[in-house]
C-alpha positions in Angstrom: 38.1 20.5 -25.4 35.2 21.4 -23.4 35.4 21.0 -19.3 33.9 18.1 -17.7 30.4 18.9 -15.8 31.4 19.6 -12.2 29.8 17.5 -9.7 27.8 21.2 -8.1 26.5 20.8 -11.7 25.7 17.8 -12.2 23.5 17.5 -8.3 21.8 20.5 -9.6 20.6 19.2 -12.4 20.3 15.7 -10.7 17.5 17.7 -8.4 15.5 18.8 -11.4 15.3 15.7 -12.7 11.9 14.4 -10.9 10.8 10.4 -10.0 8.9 8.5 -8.7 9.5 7.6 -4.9 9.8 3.8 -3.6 10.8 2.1 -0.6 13.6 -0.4 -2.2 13.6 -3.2 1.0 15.3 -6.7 1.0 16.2 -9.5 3.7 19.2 -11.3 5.0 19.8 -13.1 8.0 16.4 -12.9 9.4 16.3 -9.3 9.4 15.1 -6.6 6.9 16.5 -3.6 5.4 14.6 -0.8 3.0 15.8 2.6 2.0 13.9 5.5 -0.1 14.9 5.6 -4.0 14.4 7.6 -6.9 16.8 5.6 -9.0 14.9 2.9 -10.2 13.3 2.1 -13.8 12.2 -0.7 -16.1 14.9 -2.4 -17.7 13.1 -4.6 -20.3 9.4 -6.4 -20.6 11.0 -9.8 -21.8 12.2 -10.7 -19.4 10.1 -8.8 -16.8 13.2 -6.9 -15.2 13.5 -3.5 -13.3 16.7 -1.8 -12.3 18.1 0.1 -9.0 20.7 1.8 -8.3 22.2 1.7 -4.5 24.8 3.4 -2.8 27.6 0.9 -2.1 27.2 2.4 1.5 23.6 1.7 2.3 23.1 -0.8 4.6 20.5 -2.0 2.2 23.3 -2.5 -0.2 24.7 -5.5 1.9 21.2 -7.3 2.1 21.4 -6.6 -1.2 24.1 -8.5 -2.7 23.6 -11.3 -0.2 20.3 -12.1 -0.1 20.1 -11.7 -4.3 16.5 -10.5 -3.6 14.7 -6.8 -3.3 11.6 -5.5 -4.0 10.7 -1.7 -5.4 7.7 -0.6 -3.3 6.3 2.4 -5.2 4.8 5.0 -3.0 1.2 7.0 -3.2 1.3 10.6 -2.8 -0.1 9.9 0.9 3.1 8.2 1.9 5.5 11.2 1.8 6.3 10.3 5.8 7.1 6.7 5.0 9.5 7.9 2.6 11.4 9.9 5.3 11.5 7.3 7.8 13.1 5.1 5.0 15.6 8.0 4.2 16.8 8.1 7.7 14.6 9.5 10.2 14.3 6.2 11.4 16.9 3.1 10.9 17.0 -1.0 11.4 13.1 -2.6 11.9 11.9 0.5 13.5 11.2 1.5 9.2 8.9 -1.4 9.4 6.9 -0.6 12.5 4.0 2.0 10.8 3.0 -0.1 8.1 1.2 -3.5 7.0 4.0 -5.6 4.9 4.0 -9.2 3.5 6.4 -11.3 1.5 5.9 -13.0 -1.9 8.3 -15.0 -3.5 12.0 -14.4 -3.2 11.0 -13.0 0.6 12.1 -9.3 0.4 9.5 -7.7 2.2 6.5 -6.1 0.7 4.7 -3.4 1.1 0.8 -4.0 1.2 -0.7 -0.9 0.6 2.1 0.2 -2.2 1.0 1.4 -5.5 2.3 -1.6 -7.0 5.4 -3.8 -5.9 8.1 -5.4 -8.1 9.5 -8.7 -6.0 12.5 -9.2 -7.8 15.7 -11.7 -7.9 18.9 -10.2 -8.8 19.6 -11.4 -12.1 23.2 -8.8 -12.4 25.0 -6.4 -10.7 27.3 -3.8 -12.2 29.2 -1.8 -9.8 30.1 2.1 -11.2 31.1 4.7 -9.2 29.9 4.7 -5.6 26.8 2.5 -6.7 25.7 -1.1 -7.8 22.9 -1.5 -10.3 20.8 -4.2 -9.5 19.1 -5.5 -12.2 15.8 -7.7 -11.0 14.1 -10.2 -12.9 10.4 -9.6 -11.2 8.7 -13.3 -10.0 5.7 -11.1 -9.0 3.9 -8.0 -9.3 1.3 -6.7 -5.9 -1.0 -4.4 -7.5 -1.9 -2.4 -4.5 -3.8 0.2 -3.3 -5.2 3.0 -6.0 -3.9 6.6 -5.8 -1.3 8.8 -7.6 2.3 8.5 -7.4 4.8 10.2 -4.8 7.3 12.5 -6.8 10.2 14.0 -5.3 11.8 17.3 -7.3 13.9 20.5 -7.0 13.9 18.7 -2.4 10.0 19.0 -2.3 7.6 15.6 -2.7 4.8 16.5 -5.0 1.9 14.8 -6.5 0.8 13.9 -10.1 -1.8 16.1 -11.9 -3.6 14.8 -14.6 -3.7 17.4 -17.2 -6.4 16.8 -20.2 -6.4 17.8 -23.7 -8.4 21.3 -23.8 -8.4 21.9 -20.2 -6.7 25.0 -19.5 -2.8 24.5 -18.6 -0.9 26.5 -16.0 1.1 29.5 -16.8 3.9 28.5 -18.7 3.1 24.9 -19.8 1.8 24.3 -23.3 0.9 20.8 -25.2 3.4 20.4 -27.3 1.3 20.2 -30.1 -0.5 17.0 -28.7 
């Protein structure tokens, strides 16, 4: 029987794995609440539905799962420092002070200048582990400002480069017979 992966494994290989960076945010009680995430994908076209995953011990968590409502902000490659204030450098409505947000229809807030934004309703929650998965049927979609994605691998943010087909690769990569 082979060993289970140790957890020192596993967060290695956990901080290969590179994503896109978002500002996941929500409301409750008049007051609003976002956090950075990595953990956050399409879930199916029909119906339009995008998944999170939270740490059961984020305060966004709580807005969460009361309010029933969130929206995944997806950052530009210029936003690298409102990532870290939403990963803790700064907490509460301070996170909202630098930036231009709005609210569309379920009244998470939204940011204006995002790459795009998913405004979802929480259509299920499975609880595994020390997380919920939110699932989010989207009600709208804010097309924002044009730019390339914020990454975050290996605890460095990077941006996307556009590699095209003949253009010389760096050491190392090849095209996989594309």
């Amino acid at each position: 029987m082979e060993q289970p992966v140790s957890l020192e494994q596993f967060k290695l290989g956990m901080r290969i794995l590179t994503g896109a960076v978002n500002v996941i945010t929500s409301a409750h009680g008049g007051r609003r609440y976002g956090m950075t995430a990595t953990a956050v994908c399409s879930a199916t076209a029909e119906p339009p539905t995008v998944l999170v995953c939270v740490n059961k011990l984020a305060t966004t968590h709580g807005a969460i799962a009361k309010s029933k409502v969130f929206c995944v902000n997806v950052l530009r490659s210029e936003d690298w420092e409102l990532s870290t204030t939403f990963s803790g450098a700064q907490s509460g409505e301070g996170r909202f002070k630098s930036r231009d947000w709005t609210r569309l229809a379920t009244g998470a807030p939204v940011l204006i200048d995002a790459l795009v934004s998913f405004d979802c309703r929480v259509v299920k929650k499975i609880a595994y582990g020390t997380h919920t998965i939110f699932l989010g049927q989207v009600e709208q979609v804010l097309v924002g400002k044009q730019g390339k994605p914020l990454l975050y691998s290996e605890g460095q943010y990077a941006r996307l480069a556009s590699l095209t087909l003949g253009e010389p690769l760096p050491e190392g990569l090849d095209y996989w017979g594309f």
